[in-house]
MARVEX-207933 format. One record per atom (N, C-alpha, C, O): x negated, y negated, z; residue number from 1. Coordinates in nm, 2 decimals. Atoms other than C-alpha are relative to their C-alpha. Example, Ala and Ser with C-alpha at 12.3 -4.5 7.8 and 13.67 -1.06 7.14 Angstrom:
[[-0.09, 0.12, 0.00], 1]
[[-1.23, 0.45, 0.78], 1]
[[-0.09, -0.12, 0.00], 1]
[[-0.19, -0.12, 0.07], 1]
[[0.09, 0.11, 0.00], 2]
[[-1.37, 0.11, 0.71], 2]
[[0.08, -0.11, 0.08], 2]
[[0.03, -0.22, 0.09], 2]
***
This chain:
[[0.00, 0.15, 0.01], 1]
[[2.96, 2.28, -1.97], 1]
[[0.14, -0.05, -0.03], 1]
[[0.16, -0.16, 0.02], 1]
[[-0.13, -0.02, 0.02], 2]
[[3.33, 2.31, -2.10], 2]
[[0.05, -0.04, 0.12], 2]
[[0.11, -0.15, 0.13], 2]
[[-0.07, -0.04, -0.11], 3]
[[3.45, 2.38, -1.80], 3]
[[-0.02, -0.12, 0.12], 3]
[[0.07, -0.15, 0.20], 3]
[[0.03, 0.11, -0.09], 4]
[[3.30, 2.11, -1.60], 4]
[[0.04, -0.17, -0.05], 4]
[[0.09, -0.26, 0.03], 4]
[[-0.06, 0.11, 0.07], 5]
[[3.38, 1.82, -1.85], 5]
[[0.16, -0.01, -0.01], 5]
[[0.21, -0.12, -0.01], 5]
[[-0.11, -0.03, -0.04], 6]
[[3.75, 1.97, -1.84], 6]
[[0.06, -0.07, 0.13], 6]
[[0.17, -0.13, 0.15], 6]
[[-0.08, 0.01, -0.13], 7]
[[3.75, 1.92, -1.45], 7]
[[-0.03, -0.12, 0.01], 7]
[[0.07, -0.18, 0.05], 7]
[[0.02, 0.15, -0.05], 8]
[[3.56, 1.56, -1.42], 8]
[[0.14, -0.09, -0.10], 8]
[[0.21, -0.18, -0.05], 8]
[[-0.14, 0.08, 0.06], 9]
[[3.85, 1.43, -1.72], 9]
[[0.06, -0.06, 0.11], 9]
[[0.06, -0.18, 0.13], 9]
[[-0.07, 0.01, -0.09], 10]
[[4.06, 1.46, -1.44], 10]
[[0.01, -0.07, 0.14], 10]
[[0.11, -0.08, 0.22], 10]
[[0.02, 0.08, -0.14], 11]
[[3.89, 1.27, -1.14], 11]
[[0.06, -0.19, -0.09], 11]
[[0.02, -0.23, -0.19], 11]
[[-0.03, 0.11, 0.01], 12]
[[4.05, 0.92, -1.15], 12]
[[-0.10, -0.12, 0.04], 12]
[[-0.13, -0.13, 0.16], 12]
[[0.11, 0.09, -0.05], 13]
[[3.78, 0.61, -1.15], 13]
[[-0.15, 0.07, -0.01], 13]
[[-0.25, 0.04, 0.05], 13]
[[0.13, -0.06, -0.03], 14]
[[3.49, 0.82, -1.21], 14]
[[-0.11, -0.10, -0.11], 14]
[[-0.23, -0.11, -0.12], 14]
[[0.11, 0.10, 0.12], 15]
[[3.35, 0.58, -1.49], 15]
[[-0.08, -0.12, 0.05], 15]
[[-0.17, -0.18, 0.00], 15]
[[0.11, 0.12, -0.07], 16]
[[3.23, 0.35, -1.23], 16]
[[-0.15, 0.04, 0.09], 16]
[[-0.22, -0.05, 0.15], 16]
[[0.09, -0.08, -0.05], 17]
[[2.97, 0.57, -1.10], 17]
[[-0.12, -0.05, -0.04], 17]
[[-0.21, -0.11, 0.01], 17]
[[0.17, 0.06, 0.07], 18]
[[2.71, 0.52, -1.35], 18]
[[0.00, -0.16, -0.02], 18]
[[-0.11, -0.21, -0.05], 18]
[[0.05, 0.22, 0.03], 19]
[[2.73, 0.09, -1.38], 19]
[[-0.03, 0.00, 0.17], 19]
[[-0.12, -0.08, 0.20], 19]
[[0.04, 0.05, -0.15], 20]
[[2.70, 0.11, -0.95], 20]
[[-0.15, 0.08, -0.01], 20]
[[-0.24, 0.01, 0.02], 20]
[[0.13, -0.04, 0.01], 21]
[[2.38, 0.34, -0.99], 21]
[[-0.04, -0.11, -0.08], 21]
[[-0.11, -0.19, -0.02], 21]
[[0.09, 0.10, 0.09], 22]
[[2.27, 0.11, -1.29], 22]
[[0.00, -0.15, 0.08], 22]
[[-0.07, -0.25, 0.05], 22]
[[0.06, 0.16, -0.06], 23]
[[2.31, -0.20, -1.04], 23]
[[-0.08, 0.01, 0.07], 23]
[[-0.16, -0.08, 0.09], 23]
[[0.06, -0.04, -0.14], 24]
[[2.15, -0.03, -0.74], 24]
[[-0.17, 0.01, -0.08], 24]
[[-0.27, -0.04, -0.02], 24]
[[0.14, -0.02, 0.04], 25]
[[1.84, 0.06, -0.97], 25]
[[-0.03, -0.08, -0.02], 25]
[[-0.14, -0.10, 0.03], 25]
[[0.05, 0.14, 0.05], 26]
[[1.80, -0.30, -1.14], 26]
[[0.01, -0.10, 0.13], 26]
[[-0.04, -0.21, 0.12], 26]
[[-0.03, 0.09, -0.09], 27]
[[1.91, -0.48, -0.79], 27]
[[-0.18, 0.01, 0.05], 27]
[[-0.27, -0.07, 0.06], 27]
[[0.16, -0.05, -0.13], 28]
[[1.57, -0.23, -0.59], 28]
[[-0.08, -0.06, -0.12], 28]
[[-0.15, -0.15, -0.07], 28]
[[0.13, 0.03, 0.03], 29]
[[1.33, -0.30, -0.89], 29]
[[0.02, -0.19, -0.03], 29]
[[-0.07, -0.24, -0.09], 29]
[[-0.03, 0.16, 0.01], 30]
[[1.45, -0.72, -0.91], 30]
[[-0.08, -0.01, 0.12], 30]
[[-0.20, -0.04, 0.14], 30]
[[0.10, 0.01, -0.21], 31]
[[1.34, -0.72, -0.51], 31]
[[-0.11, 0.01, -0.05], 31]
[[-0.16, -0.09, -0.11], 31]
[[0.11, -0.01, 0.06], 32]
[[1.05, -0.56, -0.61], 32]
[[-0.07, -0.08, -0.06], 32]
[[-0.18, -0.08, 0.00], 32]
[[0.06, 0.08, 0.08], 33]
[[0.92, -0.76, -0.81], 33]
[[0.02, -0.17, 0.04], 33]
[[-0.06, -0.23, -0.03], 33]
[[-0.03, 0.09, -0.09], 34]
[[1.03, -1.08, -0.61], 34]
[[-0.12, 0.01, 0.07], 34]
[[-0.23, -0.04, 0.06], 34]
[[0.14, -0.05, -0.12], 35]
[[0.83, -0.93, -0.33], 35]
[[-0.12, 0.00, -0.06], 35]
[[-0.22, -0.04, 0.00], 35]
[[0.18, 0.02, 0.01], 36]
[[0.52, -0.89, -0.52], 36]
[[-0.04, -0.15, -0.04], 36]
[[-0.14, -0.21, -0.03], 36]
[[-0.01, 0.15, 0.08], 37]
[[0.57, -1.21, -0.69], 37]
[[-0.06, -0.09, 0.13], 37]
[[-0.17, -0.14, 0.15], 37]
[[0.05, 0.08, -0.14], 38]
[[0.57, -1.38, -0.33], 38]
[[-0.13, 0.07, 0.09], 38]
[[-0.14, 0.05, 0.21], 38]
[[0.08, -0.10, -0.10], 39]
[[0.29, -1.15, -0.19], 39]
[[-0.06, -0.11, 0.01], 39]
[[-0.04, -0.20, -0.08], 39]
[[0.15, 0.06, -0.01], 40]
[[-0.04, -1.36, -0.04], 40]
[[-0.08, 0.05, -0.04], 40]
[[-0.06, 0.18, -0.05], 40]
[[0.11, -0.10, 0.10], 41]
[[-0.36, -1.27, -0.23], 41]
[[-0.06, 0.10, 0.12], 41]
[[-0.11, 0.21, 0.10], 41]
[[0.06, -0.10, -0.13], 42]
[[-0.46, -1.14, 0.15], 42]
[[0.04, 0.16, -0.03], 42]
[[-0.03, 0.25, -0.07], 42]
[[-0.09, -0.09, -0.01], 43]
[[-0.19, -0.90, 0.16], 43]
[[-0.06, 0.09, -0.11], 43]
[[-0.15, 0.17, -0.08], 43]
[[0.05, -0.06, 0.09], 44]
[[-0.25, -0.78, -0.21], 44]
[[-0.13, 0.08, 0.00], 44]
[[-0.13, 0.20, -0.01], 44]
[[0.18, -0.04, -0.04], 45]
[[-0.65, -0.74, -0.16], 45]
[[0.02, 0.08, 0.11], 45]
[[-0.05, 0.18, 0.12], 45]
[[0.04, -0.14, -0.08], 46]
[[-0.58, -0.53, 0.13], 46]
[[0.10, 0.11, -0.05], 46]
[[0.05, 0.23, -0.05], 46]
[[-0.07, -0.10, 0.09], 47]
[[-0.31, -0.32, -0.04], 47]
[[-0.12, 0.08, -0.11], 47]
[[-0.16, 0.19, -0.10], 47]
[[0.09, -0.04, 0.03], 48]
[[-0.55, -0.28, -0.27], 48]
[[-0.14, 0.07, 0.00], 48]
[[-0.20, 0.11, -0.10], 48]
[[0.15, -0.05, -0.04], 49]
[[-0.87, -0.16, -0.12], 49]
[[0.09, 0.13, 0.09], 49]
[[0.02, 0.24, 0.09], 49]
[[-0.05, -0.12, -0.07], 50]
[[-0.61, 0.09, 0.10], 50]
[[-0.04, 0.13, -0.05], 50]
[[-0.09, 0.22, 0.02], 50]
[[0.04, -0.18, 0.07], 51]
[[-0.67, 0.39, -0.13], 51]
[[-0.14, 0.01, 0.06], 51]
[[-0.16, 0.11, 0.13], 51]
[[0.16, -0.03, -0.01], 52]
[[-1.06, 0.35, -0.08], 52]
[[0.02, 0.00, 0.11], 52]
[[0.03, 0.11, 0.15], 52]
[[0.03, -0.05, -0.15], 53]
[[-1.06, 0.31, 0.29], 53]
[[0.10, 0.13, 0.01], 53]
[[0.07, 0.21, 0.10], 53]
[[-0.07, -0.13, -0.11], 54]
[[-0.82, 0.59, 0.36], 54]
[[-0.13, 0.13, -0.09], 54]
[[-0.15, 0.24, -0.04], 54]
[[0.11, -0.14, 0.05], 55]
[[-1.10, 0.82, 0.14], 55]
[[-0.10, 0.00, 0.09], 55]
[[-0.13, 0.09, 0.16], 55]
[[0.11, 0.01, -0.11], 56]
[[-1.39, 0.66, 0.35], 56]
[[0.01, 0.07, 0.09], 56]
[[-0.08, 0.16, 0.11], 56]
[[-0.06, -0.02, -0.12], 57]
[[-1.19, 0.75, 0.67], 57]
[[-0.02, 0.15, 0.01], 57]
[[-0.06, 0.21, 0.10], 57]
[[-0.06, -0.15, 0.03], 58]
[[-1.11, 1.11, 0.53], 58]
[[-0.18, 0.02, 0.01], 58]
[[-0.23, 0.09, 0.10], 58]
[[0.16, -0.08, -0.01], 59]
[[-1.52, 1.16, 0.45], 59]
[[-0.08, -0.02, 0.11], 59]
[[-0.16, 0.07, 0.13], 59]
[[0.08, 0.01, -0.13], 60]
[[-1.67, 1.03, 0.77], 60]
[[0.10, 0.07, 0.14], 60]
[[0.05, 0.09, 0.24], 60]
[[-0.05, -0.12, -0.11], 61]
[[-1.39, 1.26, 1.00], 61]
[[-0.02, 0.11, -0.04], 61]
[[-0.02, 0.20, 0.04], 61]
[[0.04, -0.14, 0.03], 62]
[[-1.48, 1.55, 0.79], 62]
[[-0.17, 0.03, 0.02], 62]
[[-0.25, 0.12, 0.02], 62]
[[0.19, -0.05, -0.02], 63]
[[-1.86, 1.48, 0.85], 63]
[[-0.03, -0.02, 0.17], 63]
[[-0.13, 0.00, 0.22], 63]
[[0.05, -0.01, -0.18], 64]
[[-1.82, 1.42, 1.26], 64]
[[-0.05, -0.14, 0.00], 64]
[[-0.10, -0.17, 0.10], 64]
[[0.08, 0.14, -0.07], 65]
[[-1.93, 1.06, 1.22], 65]
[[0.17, -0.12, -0.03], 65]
[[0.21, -0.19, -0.12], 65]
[[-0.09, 0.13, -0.01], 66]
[[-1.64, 0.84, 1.34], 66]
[[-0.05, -0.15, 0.04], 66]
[[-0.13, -0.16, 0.13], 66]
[[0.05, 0.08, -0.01], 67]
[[-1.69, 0.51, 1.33], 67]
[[0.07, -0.09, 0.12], 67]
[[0.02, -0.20, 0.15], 67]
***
């Protein structure tokens, strides 16, 4: 670990690394949370129920009865 902390000393500018990851992370989860904020309750409600139909889907192609 020596040896590695030795060699980064030496890179010029490297301290700005972690504040541009720390904006890129708080920029994606800010959106995020915008976007759900603006969701329609439509949208939501079918987001929502997604998990259960895709199980439905999955047990009626494993039983031969497509609908």
């Amino acid at each position: 670990m020596r040896l590695a902390r030795n060699v980064l000393e030496g890179v010029v500018g490297l301290e700005i690394f972690p504040i541009i990851g720390f904006i890129i992370f708080f920029a994606f989860f800010i959106g995020l949370i915008i976007w759900v904020v603006r969701m329609n309750s439509k949208d939501a409600d079918d987001y929502s129920h997604m998990p259960l139909d895709m199980d439905n889907e999955e047990s009626l192609s494993h039983n031969g009865n497509k609908s």
